[in-house]
C-alpha positions as CSV (number, residue, x, y, z in Angstrom):
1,X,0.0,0.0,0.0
2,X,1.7,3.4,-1.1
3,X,1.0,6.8,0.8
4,X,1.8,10.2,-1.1
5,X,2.1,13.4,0.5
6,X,1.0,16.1,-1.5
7,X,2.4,19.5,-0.2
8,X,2.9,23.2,-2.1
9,X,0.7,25.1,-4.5
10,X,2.2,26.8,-7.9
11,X,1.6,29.7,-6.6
12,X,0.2,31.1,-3.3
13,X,-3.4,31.2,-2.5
14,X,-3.3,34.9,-1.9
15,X,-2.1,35.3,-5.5
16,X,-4.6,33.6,-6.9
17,X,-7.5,36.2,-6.7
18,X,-5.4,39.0,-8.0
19,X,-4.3,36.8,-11.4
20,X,-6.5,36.8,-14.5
21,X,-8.6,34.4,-14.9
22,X,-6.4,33.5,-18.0
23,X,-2.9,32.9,-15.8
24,X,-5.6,31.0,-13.6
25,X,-6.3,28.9,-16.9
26,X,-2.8,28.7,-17.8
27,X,-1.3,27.6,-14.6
28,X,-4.3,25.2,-13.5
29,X,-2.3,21.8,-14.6
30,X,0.5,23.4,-12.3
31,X,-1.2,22.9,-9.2
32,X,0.3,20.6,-6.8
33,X,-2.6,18.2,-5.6
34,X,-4.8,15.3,-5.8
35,X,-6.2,15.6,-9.4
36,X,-9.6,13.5,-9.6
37,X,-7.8,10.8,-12.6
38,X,-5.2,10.1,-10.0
39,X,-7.8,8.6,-7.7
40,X,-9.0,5.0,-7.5
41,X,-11.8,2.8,-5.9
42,X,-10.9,2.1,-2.7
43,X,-8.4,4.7,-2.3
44,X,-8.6,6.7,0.6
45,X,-7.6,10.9,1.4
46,X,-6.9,11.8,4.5
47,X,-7.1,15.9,4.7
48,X,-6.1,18.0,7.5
49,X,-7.9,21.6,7.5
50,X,-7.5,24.5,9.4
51,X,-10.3,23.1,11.6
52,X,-10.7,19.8,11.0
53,X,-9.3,16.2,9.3
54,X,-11.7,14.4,6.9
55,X,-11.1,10.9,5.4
56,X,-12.1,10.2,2.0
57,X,-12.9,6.7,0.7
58,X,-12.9,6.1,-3.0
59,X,-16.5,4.7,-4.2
60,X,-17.0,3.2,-7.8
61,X,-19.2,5.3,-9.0
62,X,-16.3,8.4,-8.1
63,X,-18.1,9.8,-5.0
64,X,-16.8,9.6,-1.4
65,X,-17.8,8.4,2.1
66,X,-16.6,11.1,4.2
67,X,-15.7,10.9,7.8
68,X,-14.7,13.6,10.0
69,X,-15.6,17.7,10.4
70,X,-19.1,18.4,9.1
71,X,-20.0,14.8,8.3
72,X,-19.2,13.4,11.8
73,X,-21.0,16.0,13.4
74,X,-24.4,15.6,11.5
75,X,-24.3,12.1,11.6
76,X,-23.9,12.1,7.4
77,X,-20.3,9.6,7.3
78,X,-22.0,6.6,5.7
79,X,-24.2,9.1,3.1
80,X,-21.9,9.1,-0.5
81,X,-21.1,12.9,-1.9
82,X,-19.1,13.6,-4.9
83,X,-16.5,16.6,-4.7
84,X,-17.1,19.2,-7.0
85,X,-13.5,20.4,-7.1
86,X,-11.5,23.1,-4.9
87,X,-11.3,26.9,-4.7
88,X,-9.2,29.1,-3.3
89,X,-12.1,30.7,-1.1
90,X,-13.6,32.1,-4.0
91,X,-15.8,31.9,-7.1
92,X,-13.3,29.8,-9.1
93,X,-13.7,25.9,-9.3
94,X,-11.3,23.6,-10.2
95,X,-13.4,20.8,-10.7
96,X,-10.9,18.2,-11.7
97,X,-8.9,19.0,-8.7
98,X,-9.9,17.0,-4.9
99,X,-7.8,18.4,-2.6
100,X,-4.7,20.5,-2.5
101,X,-2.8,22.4,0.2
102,X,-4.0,26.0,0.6
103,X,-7.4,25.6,-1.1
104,X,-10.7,24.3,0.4
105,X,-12.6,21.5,-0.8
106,X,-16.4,21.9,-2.2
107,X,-19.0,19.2,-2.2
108,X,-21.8,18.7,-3.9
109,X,-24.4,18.6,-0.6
110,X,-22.8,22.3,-0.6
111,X,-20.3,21.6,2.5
112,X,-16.8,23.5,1.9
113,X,-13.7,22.7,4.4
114,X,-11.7,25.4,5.7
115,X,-7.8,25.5,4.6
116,X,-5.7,22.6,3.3
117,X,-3.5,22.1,5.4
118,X,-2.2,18.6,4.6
119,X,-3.2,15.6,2.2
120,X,-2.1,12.5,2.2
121,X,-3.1,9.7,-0.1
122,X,-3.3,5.9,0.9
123,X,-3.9,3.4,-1.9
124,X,-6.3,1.1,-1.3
125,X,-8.8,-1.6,-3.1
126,X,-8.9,-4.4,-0.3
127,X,-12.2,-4.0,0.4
128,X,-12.0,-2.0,4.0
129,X,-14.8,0.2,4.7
130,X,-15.0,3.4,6.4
């Protein structure tokens, strides 16, 4: 089983509400994070926020059981939600991207973490559950 630590933007997050939305464009595939075709069944993501940790678990279908934060609290961990991509706080979506440090993840039940902190990826496919 491999674990990858993904760390670092290509730029900062204050930056990115001051570029054009062309540099934004541009410099998307730059990012350094967890890109949704890096992500398999049974994979999990473990990310630290500012406030919380979440784990992740890779459906087949490409949504998630998420523990942790919101979804612990409201008793939603064994409801599947897809993530629509990341943002850096603001109006701009990266929906190819899951999770990378500095950004905040959006789902589609309209939760969004605080800061990315930390994410860590743990390959999986043996058939443990959340």
């Amino acid at each position: 089983m491999g674990v990858t630590t993904v760390s670092g933007l290509g730029w900062t997050a204050k930056a990115a509400p001051a570029a054009s939305l062309d540099r934004i464009i541009e410099n998307a595939a730059e990012i350094h994070g967890l890109w949704s075709e890096q992500v398999r069944p049974g994979d999990w993501i473990l990310v630290q926020t500012r406030n919380s940790c979440y784990s992740l678990s890779a459906q087949e279908d490409g949504s998630f059981l998420v523990a942790g934060g919101w979804f612990a609290a409201r008793g939603r961990e064994q409801e599947p939600v897809r993530v629509c991509g990341c943002t850096w706080g603001g109006s701009i979506i990266h929906t190819r991207l899951v999770a990378a440090t500095g950004m905040f993840i959006e789902f589609d039940n309209g939760v969004r973490t605080t800061r990315i902190a930390n994410v860590r990826l743990i390959r999986g496919g043996d058939g443990r559950t959340h």
